[in-house]
LOVO-399242 format. One line per field, with one value per residue (C-alpha): residue number from 1; residue in one letter; x, y, z. Coordinates in nm, 3 decimals. Layout:
N
lodo: (NUM  ...)
banu: (a  ...)
c1: (X  ...)
c2: (Y  ...)
c3: (Z  ...)
//
This chain:
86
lodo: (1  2  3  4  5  6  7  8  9  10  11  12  13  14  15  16  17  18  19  20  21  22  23  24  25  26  27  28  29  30  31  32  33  34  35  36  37  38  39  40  41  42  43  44  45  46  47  48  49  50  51  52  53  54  55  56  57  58  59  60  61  62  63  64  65  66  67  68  69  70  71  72  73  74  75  76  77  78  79  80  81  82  83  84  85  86)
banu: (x  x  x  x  x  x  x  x  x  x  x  x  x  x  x  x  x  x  x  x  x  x  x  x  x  x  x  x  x  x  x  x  x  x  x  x  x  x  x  x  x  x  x  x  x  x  x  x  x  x  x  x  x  x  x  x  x  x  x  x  x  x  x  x  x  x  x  x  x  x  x  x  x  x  x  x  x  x  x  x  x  x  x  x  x  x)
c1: (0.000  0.103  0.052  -0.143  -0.053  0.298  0.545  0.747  0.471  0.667  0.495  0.372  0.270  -0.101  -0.279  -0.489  -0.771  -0.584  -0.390  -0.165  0.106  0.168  0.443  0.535  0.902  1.041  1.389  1.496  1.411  1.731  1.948  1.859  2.120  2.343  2.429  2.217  2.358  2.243  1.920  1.828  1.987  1.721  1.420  1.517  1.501  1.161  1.053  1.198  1.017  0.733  0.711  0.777  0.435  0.286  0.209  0.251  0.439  0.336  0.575  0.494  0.676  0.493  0.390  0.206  -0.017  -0.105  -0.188  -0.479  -0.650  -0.318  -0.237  -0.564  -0.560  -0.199  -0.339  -0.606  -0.381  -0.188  -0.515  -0.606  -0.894  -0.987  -0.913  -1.214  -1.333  -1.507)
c2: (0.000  0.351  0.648  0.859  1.261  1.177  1.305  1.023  0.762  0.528  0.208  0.031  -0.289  -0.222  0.139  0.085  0.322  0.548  0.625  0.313  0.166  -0.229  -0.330  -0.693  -0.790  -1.118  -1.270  -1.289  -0.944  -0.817  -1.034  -0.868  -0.916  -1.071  -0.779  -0.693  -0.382  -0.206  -0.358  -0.245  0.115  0.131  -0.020  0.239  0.545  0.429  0.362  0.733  0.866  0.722  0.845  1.235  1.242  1.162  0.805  0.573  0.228  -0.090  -0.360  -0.733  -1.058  -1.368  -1.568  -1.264  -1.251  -1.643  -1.544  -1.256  -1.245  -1.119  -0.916  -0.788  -0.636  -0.498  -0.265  -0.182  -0.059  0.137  0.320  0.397  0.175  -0.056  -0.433  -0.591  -0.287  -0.461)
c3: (0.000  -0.082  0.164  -0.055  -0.018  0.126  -0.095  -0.242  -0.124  0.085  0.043  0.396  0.448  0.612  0.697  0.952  0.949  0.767  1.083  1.194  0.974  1.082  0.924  0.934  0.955  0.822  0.878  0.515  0.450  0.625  0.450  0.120  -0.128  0.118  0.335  0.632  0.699  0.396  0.390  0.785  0.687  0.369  0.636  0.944  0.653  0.518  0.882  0.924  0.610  0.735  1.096  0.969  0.814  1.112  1.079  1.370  1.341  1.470  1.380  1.406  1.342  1.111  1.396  1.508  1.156  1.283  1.622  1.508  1.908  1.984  1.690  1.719  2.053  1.964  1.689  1.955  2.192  1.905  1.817  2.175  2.211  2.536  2.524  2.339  2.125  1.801)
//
């Protein structure tokens, strides 16, 4: 997805509400082209990019996209809402 009116567009994995960014993270995808360093530089500048136009981050490992109770009340609590809200 593509945050639209953000100059540049950095592309995100989910808006939530267009509010919350959840971004899910994946071993492999720091070992892009063989050399972590440059690929968590190029993540932490998006993640910057991202953050400056006043979108909030919620990141979140694979096991969490299996485990949706819990991923569930995570974004939740990033969007300020009590345990439970449906």
């Amino acid at each position: 997805m593509v945050l639209a009116g953000v100059p540049g567009r950095p592309r995100v994995d989910f808006l939530v509400e267009g509010t919350l960014v959840v971004e899910f993270d994946g071993r492999s995808k720091y070992r892009i082209d063989g050399d972590p360093e440059s690929a968590h530089w190029a993540e932490k500048l998006r993640h910057d990019r991202i953050v400056e136009y006043g979108y909030p981050v919620l990141r979140a490992i694979w096991p969490d996209l299996w485990d949706q109770p819990r991923l569930r009340a995570r974004v939740e609590r990033a969007l300020g809402r009590p345990s439970g809200w449906r």
